[in-house]
N, C-alpha and C positions, 0 to 999 in steps of 0.2 A: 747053616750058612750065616756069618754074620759079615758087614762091609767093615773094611780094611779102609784105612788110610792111602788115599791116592786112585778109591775106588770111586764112580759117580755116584751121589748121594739116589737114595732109593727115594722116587716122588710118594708124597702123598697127600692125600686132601681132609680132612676131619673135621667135622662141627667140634667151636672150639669159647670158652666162654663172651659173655658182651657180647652174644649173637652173631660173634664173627665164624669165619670158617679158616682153619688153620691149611695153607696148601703151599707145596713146592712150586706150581704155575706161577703164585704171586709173587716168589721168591726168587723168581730166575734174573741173574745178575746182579742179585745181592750175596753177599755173604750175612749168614746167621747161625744161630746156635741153636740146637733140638735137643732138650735133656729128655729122659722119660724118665718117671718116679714111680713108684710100686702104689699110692693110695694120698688122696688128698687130707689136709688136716690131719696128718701123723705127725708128731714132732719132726724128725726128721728129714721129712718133705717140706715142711712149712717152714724152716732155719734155709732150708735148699733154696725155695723158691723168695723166700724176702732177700738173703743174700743177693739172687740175680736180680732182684727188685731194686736194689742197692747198686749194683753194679749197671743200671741201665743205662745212665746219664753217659756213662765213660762208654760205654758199650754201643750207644746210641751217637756219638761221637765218631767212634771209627763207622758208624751207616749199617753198625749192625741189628738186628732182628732177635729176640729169643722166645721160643714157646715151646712150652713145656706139655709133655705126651702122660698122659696114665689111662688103667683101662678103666677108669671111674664113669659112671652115667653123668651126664653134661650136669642133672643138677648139684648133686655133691661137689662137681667141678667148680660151677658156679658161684656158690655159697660159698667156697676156701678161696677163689678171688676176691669176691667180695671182702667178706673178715677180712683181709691181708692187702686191701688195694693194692690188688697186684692187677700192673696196667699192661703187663703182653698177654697175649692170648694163650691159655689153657687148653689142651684138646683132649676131647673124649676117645679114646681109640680100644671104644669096647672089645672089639672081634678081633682086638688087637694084629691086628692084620701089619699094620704099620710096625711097629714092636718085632714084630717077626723079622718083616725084611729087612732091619737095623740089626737083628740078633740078641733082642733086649728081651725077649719071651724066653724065659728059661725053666729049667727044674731049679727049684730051692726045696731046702731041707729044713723042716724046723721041730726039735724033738723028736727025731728019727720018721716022722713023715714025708713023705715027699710030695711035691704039687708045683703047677707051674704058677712062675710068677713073673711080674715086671723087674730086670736088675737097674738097677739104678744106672743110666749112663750118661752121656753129655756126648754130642758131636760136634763139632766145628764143620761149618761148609764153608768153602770159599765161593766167591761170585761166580765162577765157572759150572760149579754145583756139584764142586769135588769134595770127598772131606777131607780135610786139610788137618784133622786131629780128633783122636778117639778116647775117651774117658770111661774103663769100664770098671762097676766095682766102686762107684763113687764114692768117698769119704765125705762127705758135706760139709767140716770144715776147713775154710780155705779155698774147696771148689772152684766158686766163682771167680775169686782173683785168678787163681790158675788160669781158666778160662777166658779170662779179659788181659792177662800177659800173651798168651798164647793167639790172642785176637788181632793185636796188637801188632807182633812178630807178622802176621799177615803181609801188613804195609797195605 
């Protein structure tokens, strides 16, 4: 089961880097952005997350939020915040529990083995705590613009 566009966004709450706690409670009648990334400190996670690093100022304009999900241990979490001053919050969603109910826990294949793994996605929620736009299969670059056009179109 993965949520669809125009579905209510799935709550969740996660210890998440700078001793914050990442949650949908805190987030009720904001709109924000939720990506979830396979592993902290992979090149292509760290391009993902400086990108929306980049994009927060314009992003933080239209009032929105972005924190990024993987099933990494908070302190690896920590440590690729750190390196990257990256100022939203990071969340550990070991048991990936969270991942799940977004639909971002999958089978991957890599040299004919299979295992599950985090797909790289992005959600858009709006203030009502709908998602208002789905990103799955991310490309990393460019992402984030997409993601702050499409934030934007909100109103």
């Amino acid at each position: 089961m993965s949520v669809q566009e125009g579905d209510a966004a799935p709550e969740f709450e996660l210890p998440a880097s700078g001793g914050r706690t990442a949650s949908s409670a805190a987030l009720r009648g904001k709109p924000f952005v939720l990506y979830f990334y396979p592993k902290a400190d992979t090149p292509g996670c760290t391009k993902e997350a400086c990108a929306f690093q980049e994009a927060l100022p314009q992003l933080g304009k239209l009032g929105l939020d972005v924190i990024g999900v993987s099933p990494d241990k908070i302190k690896p979490i920590e440590k690729f915040a750190e390196k990257y001053n990256l100022a939203f919050p990071l969340a550990s969603d070991e048991s990936h529990a969270v991942a799940e109910k977004y639909g971002t826990w999958v089978e991957k294949s890599m040299y004919g083995r299979k295992y599950m793994g985090m797909e790289r996605s992005t959600f858009l929620v709006d203030k009502d705590g709908k998602i208002a736009k789905v990103w799955r299969k991310v490309s990393v670059t460019g992402h984030a613009g997409d993601v702050l056009k499409a934030a934007q179109a909100l109103g």
